[in-house]
N, C-alpha and C positions, 0 to 999 in steps of 0.2 A: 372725585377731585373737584374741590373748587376755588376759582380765583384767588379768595381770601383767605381761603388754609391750606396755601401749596409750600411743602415741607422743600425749603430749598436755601440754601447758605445766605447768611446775613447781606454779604457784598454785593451780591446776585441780586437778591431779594431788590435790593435800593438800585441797581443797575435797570432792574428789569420793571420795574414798578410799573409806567406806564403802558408797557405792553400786556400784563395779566389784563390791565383796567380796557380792553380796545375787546370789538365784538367780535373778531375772529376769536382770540382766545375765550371769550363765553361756547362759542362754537365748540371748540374741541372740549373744552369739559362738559358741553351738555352729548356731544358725542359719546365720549368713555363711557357714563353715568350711563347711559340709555342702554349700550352696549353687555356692561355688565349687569346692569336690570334683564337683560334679554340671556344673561346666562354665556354671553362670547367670552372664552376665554382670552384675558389681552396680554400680553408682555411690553416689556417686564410689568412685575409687580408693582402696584401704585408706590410703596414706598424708595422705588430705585428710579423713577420716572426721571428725577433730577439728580441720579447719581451723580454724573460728570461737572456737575458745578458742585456738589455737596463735600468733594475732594477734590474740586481743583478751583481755591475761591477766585475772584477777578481780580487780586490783586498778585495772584501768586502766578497768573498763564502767562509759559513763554512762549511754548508751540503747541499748535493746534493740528490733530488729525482729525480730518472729516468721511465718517461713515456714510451710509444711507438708512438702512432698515436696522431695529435690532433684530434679532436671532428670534424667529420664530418658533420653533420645537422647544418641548417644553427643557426647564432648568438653563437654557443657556442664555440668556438676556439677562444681563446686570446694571444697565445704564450706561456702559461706556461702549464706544466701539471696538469691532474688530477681539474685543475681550470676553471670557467666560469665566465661570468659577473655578478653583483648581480640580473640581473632583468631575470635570465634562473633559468630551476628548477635545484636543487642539482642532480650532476648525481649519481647513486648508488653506484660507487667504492668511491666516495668522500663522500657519505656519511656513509657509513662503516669507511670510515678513521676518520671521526667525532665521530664515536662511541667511539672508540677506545682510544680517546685524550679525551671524556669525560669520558670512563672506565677509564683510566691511569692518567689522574692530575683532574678528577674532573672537568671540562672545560665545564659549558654548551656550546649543539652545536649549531651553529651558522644559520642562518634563511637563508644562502646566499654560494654561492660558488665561492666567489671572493678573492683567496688566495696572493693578492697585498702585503699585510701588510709581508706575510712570504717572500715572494722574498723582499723585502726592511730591511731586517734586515738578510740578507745573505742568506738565501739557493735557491738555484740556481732548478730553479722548468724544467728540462733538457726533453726534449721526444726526444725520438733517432731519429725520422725524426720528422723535421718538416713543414713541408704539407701535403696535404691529397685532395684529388676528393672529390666535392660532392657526398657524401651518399656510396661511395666505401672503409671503412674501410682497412687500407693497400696499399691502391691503389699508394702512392709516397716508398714503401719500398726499391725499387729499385734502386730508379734512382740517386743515391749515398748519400743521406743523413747521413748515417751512417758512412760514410769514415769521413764527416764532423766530425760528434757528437762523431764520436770514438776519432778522435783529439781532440775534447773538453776537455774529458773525461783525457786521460793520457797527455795532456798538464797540466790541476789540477794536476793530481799524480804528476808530476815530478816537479814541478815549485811552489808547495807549501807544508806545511806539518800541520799535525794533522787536515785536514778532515774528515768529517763522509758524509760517500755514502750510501744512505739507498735505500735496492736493493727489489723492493715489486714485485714478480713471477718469472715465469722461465727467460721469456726473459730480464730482469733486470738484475738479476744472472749471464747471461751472459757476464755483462759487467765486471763482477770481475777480470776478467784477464787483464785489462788494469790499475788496482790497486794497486800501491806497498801500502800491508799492513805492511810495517814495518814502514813507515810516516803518515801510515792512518789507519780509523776503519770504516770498512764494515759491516751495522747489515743488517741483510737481512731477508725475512719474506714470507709468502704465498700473491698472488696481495689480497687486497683488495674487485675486483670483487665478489658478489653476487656468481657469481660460483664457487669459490673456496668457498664456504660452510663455511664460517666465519674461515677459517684456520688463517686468517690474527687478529682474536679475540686475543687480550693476547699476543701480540708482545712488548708492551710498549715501542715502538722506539721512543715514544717523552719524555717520562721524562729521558729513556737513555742516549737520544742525549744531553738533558739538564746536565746530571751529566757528561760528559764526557766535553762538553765545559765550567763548571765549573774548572773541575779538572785541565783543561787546561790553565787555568784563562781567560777565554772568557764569554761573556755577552749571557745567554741562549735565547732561542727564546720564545720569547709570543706565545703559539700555539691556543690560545683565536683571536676569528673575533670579531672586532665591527658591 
C-alpha cells in the first residue's frame, strides 16, 4: 500500500488528501509493506482496506457505527465493521445486533452477516483501525490507524451536519469527543458483545436513528438483510 495509490472513493480521496500526505500515514504503509515482506498474514485484504468509504462515499453518510479491530480469522474481514461475507457464520456481537432490530422494528433476522445493503444507503460501517495480524486481535492498534480514523471522524463533525454516530461500548464512547453535538446526535449504547450480558438489549438505536432521519427529512434505513 502506498500513499499515492490508495484505491479509495473519489470524495474520500479529496476529503482525505491531506492526511495520506502527513508521516504517520507513511508510517503505516511502510508498516503493512514490511509486514507482508516478512510473510504476516494481514486482514483484510489490501484491496477491502477502504471498503467502508468505497461504499459509503462522504457525500452519501448519514450514520456512522464505529468498530474497533477487523476480524481476524481468516475469510472474515471485509472492511466494514461488525460485518462478514455471507458464506461465514454470523459472528455473536452481530448477532445480538440482529436481535435487537428484530426486538425494535419487528425485522426477521437475517440468515447472513453481509451488512453491504446498510453501507450503500449511507451509514458508514467505520472500525477505528483498520488492520489486524492474523489471529492477534489488536495487534495494528498502534501503528497509527487511529490518527487516520480519528480524522475521519471530526472531518464528518465539521464538514457536515445532522449526523447520527451510534457509539456501541466503552471504546466507541471514546470517540465522542471528536463530535460536535450541536450539528449532530450521538445515541450510544453497551457493545453488543456476548459479554456485555445483553446490556446492549433495549437500545432501539435502529428505529431511533430511523425517527431522527425522518424528522430530518432524510430517507431511513432498511435495517432488513435480503
Amino acid at each position: 500500500m502506498q500513499g499515492g495509490n490508495i484505491k479509495i472513493e473519489e470524495s474520500w480521496r479529496k476529503i482525505l488528501e491531506n492526511e495520506f500526505k502527513k508521516p504517520y500515514f507513511d508510517k503505516i504503509t511502510q508498516f503493512l509493506n514490511q509486514s507482508r515482506a516478512e510473510n504476516k498474514i494481514i486482514y483484510p485484504s489490501e484491496s477491502l482496506i477502504f471498503n467502508a468509504f468505497n461504499l459509503t462515499p462522504f457525500d452519501k453518510v448519514k450514520v456512522i457505527i464505529i468498530g474497533q479491530d477487523p476480524y481476524h480469522n481468516p475469510g472474515q474481514a471485509v472492511g466494514l465493521s461488525f460485518s462478514v461475507s455471507k458464506d461465514m457464520k454470523i459472528p455473536p456481537s452481530l448477532r445480538n445486533v440482529y436481535k435487537e432490530i428484530e426486538s425494535d422494528l419487528e425485522i426477521e433476522r437475517p440468515a447472513h452477516g453481509d451488512l453491504i445493503t446498510w453501507a450503500t444507503q449511507g451509514v458508514l460501517l467505520l472500525n477505528a483501525m483498520l488492520t489486524v495480524e492474523h489471529n492477534k486481535p489488536g495487534s495494528h492498534r498502534k501503528i497509527g490507524w487511529q490518527n487516520f480514523t480519528n480524522a475521519v471522524i471530526k472531518l464528518l463533525s465539521d464538514r457536515k451536519e445532522k449526523l447520527i454516530f451510534l457509539l456501541w461500548g466503552n471504546f466507541a464512547k471514546g470517540k465522542r469527543e471528536l463530535i460536535d453535538e450541536t450539528k449532530h446526535v450521538v445515541l450510544d449504547a453497551a457493545h453488543p458483545s456476548p459479554m456485555a450480558m445483553n446490556a446492549f438489549s433495549g437500545c432501539r438505536h435502529f428505529s431511533k436513528t430511523n425517527e431522527i432521519l425522518l424528522t430530518n427529512q432524510q430517507i431511513p434505513i432498511n435495517w432488513g438483510l435480503a
